[in-house]
C-alpha positions as CSV (number, residue, x, y, z in Angstrom):
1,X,5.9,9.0,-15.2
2,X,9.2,7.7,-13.9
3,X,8.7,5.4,-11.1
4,X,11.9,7.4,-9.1
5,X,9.2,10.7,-9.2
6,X,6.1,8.7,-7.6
7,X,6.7,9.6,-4.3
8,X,5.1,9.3,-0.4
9,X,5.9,10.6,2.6
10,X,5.7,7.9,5.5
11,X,2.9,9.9,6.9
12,X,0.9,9.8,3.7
13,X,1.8,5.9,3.0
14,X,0.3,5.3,6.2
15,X,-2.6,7.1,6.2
16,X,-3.1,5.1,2.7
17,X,-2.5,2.5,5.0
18,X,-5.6,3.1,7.0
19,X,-8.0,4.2,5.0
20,X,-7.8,0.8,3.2
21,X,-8.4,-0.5,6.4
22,X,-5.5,-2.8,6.7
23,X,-2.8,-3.1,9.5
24,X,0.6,-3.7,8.8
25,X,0.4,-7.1,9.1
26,X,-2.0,-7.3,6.6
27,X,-0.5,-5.0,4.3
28,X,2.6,-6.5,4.3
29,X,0.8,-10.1,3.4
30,X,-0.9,-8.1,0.5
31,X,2.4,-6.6,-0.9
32,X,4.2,-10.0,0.1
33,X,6.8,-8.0,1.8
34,X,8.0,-8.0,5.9
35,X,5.9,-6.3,8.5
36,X,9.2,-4.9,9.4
37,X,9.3,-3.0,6.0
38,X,6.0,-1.9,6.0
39,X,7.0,-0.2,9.6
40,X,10.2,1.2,8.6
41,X,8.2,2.6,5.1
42,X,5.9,4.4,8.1
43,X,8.6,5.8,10.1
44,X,10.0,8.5,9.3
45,X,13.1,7.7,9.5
46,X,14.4,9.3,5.9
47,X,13.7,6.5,3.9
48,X,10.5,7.0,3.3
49,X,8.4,3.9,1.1
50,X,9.1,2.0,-1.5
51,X,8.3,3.0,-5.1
52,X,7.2,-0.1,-5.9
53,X,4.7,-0.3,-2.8
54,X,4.1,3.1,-3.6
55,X,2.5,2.5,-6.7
56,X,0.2,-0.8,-5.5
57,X,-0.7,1.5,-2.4
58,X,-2.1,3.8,-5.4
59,X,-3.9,0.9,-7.2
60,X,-5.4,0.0,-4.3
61,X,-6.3,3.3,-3.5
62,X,-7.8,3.3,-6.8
63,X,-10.2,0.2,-6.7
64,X,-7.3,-2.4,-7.7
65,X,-7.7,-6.2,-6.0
66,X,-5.8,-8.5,-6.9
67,X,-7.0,-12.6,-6.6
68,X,-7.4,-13.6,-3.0
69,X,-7.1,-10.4,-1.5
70,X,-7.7,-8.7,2.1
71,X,-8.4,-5.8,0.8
72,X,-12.5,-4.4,0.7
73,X,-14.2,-4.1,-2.7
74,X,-14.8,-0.9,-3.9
75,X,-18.0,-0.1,-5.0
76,X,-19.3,-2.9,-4.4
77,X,-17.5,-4.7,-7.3
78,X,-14.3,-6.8,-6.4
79,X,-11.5,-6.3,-9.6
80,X,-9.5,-9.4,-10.0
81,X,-6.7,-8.9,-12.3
């Protein structure tokens, strides 16, 4: 799939967001990005978020972590990739 047709909503990116348990702080550490661009991907201000944290917000979401993480394992198993 084209990464222009992976798409969010802000509302949908931030309830992402929480179910990972992160804030924006820390979700803007994990995507090495400003907190002020993880705040304006949650507004919904017409922008909406990125594609590109659109797709790590769906690896996480999927049991992706990356090396040195914040993220929680999932199932119990930590994926380091």
């Amino acid at each position: 799939m084209p990464v222009t047709q992976i798409k969010m909503t802000p509302a949908e990116f931030r309830r992402a967001r929480l179910e990972l348990g992160l804030t924006k702080k820390e979700l803007s550490r994990e995507l090495n990005v400003s907190f002020d661009a993880v705040k304006k991907w949650e507004d919904d201000n017409g922008y909406g978020p990125h594609p590109t944290a659109v797709i790590a917000m769906i690896w996480f979401q999927e049991g992706f972590r990356p090396k040195g993480t914040m993220l929680p394992e999932v199932d119990g198993a930590n994926v380091e990739q």
